[in-house]
VOBA-1610 file (N, C-alpha, C; in pm, whole numbers, padded with zeros to 5 digits, always signed):
BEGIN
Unk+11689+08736+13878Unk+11751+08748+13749Unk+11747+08616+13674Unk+11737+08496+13738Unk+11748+08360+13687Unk+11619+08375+13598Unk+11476+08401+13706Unk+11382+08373+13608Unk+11338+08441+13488Unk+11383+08573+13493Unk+11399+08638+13358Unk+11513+08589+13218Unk+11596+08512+13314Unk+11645+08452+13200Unk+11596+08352+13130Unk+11502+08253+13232Unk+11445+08155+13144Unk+11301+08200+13105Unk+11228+08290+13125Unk+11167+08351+13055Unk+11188+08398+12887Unk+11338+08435+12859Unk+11413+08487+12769Unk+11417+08413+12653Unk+11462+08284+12749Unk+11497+08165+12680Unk+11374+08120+12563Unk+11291+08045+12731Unk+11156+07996+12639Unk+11101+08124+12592Unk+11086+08241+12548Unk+10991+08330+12441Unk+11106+08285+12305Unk+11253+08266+12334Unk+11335+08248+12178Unk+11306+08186+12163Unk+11286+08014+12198Unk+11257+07880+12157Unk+11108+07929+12071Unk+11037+07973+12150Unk+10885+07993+12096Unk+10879+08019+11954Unk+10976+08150+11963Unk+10958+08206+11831Unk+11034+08149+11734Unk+11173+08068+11731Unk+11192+08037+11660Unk+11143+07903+11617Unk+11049+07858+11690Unk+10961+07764+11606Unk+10823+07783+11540Unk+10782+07882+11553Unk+10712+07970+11493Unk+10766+08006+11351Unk+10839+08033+11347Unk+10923+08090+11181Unk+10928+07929+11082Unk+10910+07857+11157Unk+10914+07683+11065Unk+11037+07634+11083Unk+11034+07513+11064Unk+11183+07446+11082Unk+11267+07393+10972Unk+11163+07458+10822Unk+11230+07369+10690Unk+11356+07472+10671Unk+11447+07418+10591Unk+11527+07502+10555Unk+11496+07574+10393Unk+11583+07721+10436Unk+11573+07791+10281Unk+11616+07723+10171Unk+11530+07707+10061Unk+11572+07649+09935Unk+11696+07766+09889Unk+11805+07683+09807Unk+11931+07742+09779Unk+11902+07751+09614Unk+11862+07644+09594Unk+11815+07670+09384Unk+11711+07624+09371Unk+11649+07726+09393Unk+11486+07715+09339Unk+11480+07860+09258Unk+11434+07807+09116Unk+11447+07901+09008Unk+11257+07922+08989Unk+11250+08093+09009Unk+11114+08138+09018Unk+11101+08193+08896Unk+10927+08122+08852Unk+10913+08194+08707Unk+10778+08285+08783Unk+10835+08408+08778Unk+10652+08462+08802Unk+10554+08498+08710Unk+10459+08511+08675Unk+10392+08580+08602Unk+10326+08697+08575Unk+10327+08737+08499Unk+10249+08891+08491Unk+10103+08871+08400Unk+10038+08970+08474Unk+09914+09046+08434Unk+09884+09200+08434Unk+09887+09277+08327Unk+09857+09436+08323Unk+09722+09412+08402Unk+09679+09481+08507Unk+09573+09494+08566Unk+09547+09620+08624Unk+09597+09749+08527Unk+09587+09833+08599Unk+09689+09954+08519Unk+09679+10056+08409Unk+09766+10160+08350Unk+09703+10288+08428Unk+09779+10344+08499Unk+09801+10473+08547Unk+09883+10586+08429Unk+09821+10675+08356Unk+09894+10803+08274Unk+09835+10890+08347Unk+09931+11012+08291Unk+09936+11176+08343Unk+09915+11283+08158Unk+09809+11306+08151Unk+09810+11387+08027Unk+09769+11531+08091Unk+09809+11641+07994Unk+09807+11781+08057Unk+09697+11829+07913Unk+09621+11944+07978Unk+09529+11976+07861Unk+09611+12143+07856Unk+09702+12207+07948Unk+09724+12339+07914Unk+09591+12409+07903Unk+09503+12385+07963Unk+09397+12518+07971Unk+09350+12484+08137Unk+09295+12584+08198Unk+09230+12599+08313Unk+09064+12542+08314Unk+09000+12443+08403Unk+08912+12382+08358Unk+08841+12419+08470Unk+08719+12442+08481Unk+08610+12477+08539Unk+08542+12356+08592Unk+08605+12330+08694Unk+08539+12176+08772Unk+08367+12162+08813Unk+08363+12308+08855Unk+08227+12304+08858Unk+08120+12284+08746Unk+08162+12374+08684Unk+08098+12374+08534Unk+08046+12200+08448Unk+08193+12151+08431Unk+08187+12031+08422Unk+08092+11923+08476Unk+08135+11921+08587Unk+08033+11857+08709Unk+07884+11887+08675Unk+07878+11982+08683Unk+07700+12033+08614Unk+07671+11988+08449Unk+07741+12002+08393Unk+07690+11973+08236Unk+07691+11787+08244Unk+07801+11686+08306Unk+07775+11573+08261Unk+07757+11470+08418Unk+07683+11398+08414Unk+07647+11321+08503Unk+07754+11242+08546Unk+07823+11219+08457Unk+07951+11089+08487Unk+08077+11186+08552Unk+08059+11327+08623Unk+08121+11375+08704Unk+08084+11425+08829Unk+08181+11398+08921Unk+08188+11394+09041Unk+08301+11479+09107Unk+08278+11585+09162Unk+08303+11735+09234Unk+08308+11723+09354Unk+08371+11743+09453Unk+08346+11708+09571Unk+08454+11807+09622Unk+08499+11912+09644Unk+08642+12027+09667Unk+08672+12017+09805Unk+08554+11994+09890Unk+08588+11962+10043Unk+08654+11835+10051Unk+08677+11674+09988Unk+08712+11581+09970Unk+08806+11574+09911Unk+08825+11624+09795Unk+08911+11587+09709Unk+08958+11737+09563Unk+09053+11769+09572Unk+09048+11889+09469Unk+09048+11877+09326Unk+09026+11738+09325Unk+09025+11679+09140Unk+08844+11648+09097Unk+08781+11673+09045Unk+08658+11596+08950Unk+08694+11454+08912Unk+08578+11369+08946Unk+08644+11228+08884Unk+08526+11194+08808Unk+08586+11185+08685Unk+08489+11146+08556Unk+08515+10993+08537Unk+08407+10905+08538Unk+08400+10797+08514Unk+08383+10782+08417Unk+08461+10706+08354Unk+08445+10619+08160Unk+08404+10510+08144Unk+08298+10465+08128Unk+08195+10366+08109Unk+08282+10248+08032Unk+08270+10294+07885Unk+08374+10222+07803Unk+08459+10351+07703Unk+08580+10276+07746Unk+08647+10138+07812Unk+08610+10192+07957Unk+08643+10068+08064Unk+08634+10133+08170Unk+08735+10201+08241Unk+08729+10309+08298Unk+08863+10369+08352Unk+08796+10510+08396Unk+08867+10574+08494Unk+08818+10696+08555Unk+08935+10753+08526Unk+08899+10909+08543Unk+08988+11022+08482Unk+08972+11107+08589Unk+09116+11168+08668Unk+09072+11277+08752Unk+09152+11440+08689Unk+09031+11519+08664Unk+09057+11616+08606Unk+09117+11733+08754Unk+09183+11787+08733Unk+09201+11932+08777Unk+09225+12033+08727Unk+09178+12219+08827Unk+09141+12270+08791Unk+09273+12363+08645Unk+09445+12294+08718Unk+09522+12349+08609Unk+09522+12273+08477Unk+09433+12166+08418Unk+09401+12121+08328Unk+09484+11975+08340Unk+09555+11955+08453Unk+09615+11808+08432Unk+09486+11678+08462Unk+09511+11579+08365Unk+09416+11472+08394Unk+09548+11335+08473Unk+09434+11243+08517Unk+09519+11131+08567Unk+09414+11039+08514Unk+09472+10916+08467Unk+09364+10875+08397Unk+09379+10687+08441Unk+09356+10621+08551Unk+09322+10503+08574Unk+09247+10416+08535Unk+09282+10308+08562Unk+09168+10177+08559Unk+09149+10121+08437Unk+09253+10164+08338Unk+09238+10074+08201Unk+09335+09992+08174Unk+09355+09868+08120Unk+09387+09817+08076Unk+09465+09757+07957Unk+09464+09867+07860Unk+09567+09846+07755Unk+09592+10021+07688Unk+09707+10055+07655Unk+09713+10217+07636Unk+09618+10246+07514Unk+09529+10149+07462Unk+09413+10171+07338Unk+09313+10253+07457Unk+09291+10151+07530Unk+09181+10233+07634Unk+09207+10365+07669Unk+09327+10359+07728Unk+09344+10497+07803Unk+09357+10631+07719Unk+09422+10592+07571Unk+09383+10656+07481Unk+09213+10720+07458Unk+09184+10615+07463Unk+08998+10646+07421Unk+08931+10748+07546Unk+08954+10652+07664Unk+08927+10733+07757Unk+08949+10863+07774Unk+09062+10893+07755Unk+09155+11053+07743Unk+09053+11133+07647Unk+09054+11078+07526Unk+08949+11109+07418Unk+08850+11162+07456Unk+08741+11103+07541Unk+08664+11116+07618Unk+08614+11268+07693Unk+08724+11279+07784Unk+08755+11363+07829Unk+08788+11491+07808Unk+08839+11480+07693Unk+08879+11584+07605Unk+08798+11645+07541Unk+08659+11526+07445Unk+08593+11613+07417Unk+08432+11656+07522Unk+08498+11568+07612Unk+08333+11656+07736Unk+08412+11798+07763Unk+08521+11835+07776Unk+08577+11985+07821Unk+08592+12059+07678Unk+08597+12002+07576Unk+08566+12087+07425Unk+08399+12104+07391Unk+08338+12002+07455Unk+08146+12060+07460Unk+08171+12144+07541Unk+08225+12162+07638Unk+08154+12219+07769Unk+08240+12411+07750Unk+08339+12349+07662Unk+08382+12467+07665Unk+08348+12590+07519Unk+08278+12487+07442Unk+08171+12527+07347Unk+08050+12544+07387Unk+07969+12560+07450Unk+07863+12578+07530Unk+07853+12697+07581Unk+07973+12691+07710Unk+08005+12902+07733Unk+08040+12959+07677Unk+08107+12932+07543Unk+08148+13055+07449Unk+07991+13080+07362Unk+07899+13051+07365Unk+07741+13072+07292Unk+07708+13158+07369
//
């Protein structure tokens, strides 16, 4: 039992010199900074969207239903990807100021207003 105790011992010593020996600063006033690097929105189109369909009419979509149950349309400019699904909700990443994600959305909106002008001919 002795040597498990000093076993005990030296692994605490170990570790608590491991953690450092300075002490916690008490007033140290943190300025951090920010950078937007990144707007995540949720826009709803209220119509049922044909992922496949989509996927076939524009190159900048990507279908994959065994992977993933959303289409991911890439937006060149601005840059930002859009994941469509099939109850018409989009998710719309990777931009940078809500002008973009605006545009992007835009985008999107009108590749499923071609596409949905196309099957009504």
């Amino acid at each position: 039992m002795g040597y498990l105790y000093v076993l005990i011992e030296a692994y605490t010593k170990i570790m608590a010199g491991s953690r450092g020996s300075s002490p916690p600063h008490k007033h140290v006033k943190l300025k951090p900074t920010y950078q937007v690097v990144n707007i995540v929105t949720k826009a709803k189109l209220d119509v049922e969207l044909d992922l496949y369909g989509l996927a076939r009419m524009s190159h900048n979509i990507d279908y994959e239903p065994e992977q993933f149950p959303g289409a991911i349309f890439k937006v060149k400019e601005p840059k930002a990807s859009i994941l469509l699904f099939k109850n018409g909700n989009m998710v719309c990443a990777g931009a940078r100021k809500v002008a973009d994600v605006k545009k992007a959305v835009q985008k999107a909106v009108d590749l499923v207003n071609a596409y949905m002008m196309s099957k009504s001919r």
